[in-house]
N, C-alpha and C positions, 0 to 999 in steps of 0.2 A: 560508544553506543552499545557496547555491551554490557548488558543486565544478566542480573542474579536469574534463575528459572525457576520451576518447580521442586528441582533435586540438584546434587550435585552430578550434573547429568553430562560435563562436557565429556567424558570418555564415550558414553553411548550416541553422544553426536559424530566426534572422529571416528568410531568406527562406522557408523553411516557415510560419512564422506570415504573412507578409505573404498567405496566398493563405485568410487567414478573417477574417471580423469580428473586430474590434480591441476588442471589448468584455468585455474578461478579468478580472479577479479576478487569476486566477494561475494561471500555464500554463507546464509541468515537463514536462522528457522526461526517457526512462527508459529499463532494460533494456539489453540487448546491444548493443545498435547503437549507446550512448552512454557505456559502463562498460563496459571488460573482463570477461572471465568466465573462469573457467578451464573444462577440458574440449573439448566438441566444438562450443562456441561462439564461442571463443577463435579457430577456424577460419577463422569466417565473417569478423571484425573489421567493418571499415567497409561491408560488403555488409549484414551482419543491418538487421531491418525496422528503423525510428525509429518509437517509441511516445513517444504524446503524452497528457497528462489537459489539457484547460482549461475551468477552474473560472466560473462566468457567474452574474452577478446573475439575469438574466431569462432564463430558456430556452427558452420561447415565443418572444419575439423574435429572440434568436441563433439557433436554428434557422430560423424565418424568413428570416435573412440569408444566413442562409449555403445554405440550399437555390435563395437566387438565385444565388450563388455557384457552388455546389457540388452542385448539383444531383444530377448522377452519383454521389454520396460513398455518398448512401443507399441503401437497398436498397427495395421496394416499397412499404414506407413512406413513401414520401415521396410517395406521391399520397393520403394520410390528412392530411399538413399537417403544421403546425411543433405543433399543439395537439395532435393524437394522436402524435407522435412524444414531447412533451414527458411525457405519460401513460406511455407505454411506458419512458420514463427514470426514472421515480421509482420504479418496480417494484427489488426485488432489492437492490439496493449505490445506488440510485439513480442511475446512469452508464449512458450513453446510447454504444454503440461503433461507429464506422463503421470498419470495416477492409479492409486490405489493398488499400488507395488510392496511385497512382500519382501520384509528389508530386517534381518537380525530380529525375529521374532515377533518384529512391527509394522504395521501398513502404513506406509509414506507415500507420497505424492509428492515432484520435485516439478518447477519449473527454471526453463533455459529462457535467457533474454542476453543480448547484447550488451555488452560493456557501453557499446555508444548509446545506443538505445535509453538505457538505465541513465547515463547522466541526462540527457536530450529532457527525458521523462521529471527528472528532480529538479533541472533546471528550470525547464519551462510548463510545465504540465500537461503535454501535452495529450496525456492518457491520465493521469493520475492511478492509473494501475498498482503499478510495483512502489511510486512516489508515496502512492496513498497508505501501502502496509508499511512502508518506513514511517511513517508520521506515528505510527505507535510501536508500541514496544517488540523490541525481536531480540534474537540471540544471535549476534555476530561469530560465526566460527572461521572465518577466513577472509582474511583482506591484502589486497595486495599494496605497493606503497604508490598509488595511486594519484598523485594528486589533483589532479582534476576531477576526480572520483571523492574523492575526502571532499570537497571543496561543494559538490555538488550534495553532497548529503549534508554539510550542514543547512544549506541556502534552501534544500527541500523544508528543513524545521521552522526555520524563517519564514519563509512563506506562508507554514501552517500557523504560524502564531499571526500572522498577519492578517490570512484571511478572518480567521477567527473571530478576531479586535473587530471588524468590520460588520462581524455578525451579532456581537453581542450587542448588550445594552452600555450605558458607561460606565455600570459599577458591579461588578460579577465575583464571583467565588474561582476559587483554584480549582474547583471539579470541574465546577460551568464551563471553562473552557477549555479543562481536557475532553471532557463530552462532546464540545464543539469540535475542536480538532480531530477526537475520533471519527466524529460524523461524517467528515467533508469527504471521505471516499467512497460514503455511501450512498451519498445524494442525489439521487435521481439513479440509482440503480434499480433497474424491475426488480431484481431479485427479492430486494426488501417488501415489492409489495405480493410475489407471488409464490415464495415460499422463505424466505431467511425469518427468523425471530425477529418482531417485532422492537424487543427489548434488546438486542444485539450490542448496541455502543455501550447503551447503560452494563451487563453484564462485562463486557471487557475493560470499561473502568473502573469501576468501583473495587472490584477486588484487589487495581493493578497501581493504584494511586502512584506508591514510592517509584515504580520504576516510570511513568509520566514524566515524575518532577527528578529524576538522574535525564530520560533523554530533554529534559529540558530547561531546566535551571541557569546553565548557562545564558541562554538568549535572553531567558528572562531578567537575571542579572542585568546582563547591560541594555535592557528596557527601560528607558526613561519612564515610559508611562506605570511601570510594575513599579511596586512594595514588595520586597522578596524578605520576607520575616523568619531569618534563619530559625533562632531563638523560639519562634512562635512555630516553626515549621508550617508557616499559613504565607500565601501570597494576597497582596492588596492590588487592584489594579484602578484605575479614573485612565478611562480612555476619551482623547479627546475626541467628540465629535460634531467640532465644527467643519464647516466644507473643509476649509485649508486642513485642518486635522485628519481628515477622509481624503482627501487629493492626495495627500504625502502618501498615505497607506495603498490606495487606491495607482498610482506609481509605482510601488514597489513591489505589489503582483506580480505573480510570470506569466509570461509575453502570452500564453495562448489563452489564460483567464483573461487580460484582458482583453484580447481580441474576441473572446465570449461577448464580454458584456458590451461593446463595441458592436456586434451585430443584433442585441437584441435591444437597443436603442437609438441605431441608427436607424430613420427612415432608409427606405431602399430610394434607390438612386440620391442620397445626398451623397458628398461625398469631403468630409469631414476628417480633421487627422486622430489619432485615440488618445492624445493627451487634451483635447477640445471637449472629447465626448464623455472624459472620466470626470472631468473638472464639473462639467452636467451632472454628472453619477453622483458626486461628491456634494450637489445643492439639494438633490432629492432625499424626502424624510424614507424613498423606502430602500436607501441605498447598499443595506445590508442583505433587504428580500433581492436585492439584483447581483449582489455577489452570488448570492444563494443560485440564483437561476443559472447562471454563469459557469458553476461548476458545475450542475446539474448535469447542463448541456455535454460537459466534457465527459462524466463518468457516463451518462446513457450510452453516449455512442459507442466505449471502447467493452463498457458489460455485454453488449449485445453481441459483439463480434465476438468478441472472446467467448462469451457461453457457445455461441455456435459454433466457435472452433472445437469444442470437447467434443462433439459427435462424430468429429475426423480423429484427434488425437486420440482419445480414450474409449474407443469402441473395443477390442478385445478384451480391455483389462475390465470391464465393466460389468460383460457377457459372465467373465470368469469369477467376478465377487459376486454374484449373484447368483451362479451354479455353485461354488463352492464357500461362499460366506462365513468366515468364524463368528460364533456367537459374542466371543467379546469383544468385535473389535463395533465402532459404534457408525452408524449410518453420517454421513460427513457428502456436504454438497461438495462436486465436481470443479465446479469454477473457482475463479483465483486466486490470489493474497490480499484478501478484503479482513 
């Protein structure tokens, strides 16, 4: 899963990980500062912030560590301890943010999540949080030999190609549905409608194409429904969508998508089992707008908690970018790995 970047940047990545506990699972940067973007991001290039997630067996302990470390990182919190800080992490997407931390000449923002948490998340979606910034391109700097971790990040890709198929029409382009799969973590996030870029997916794909089709090629390969045209460097897709063709796909969701669309089709008080009520989903012409709602429902609720955990985690450091702001580093929203 690891991709080319902006530079040959992996030494200024180790030395960002060199200044935290070494006790990672697996630890991915992301966003602007690390991938191209088109728009007014594209701008900023090597200045934009460097965003971190690193995934930790124990999080009691690693924040322990790291508040010997990094004391400064945290915001008020950090005179509650590594135990209350670790309570405050599980709330929402489960991910813990310190931001807008001066780091080797750069402002990073890094977040802490659970190893179980993180698979719990790719497996089943149950936040689509940290699942949803894996479904596009990152830069893997530390993994550990995990494998139920390995195993869940592929099945996270899988999924994304799957809802996807569900959302498109039968016969679509290779953008069409990287743009799809970008989307699906953003769907039904407020953010998008009260202050993020409108254009947001479109700018993170289009400039990012090649590295889509490395985190993807494989699945797509062994897609029966896919044309994967080495030669042509172009992919052909005909998805099938008749019911049975949608019930297969519509099965192969995780568990808390479809227990989504399972509550938004169930009457209340029936009480119906969810391979009954998909097979329903799967005869309706608008069974793509009902994946769609589906995820919706999953990303509003964990954007909302988690934007409002930033006002507990990232209040000092907030206070202090705004008293002391360098001119060239670029204004960059607070909340998570979207």
């Amino acid at each position: 899963m690891a991709l080319p970047v902006l530079s040959s940047s992996a030494v200024k990545f180790r030395r960002v990980l060199a200044h935290f506990p070494q006790e990672l699972s697996l630890a991915f940067a992301y966003g602007s500062g690390v991938f191209r973007q088109a728009g007014a991001a594209a701008e900023h290039g090597e200045n934009n912030m460097l965003d971190f997630v690193f995934a930790v067996d124990d999080s009691v302990t690693w924040h322990m560590m790291n508040l010997l470390k990094n004391r400064s990182h945290y915001s008020f919190l950090k005179f509650f301890g590594p135990r209350q800080i670790t309570s405050i992490q599980s709330y929402g997407a489960g991910i813990y943010y310190n931001t807008l931390v001066p780091c080797n000449d750069r402002m990073i923002k890094y977040g802490v999540i659970s190893t179980d948490t993180l698979i719990d998340d790719l497996f089943h979606w149950k936040t689509l949080y940290v699942a949803g910034r894996l479904q596009k391109p990152v830069k893997i700097l530390t993994q550990n030999e995990n494998s139920k971790l390995q195993a869940a990040l592929v099945s996270n890709l899988k999924s994304a190609v799957t809802a996807a198929f569900l959302m498109l029409p039968e016969s679509f382009s290779e953008e069409d549905l990287y743009m799809q799969i970008a989307g699906l973590s953003y769907s039904g996030d407020f953010r998008m409608i009260i202050g993020e870029d409108k254009s947001k997916v479109h700018n993170i794909v289009k400039p990012n194409i090649p590295h889509f089709q490395k985190l993807y090629s494989n699945i797509l390969q062994d897609c029966p429904q896919v044309v994967y045209k080495h030669h042509l460097g172009r992919l052909e897709a005909s998805i099938d969508k008749s019911p049975e063709g949608q019930f297969t796909q519509l099965m192969a969701l995780p568990k808390t998508l479809q227990q989504k669309i399972t509550s938004l089709v169930n009457p209340p008080g029936k009480n119906r089992d969810v391979e009954e009520i998909l097979l329903q989903v799967a005869h309706d012409p608008d069974c793509g707008f009902v994946v769609h709602q589906g995820i919706s429902g999953i990303v509003r609720s964990s954007s909302i908690v988690q934007s409002a955990k930033t006002i507990l985690t990232a209040g000092k450091n907030v206070c202090d970018f705004h008293q002391h702001r360098p001119s060239r580093f670029t204004k960059k929203k607070l909340q998570g790995p979207k």
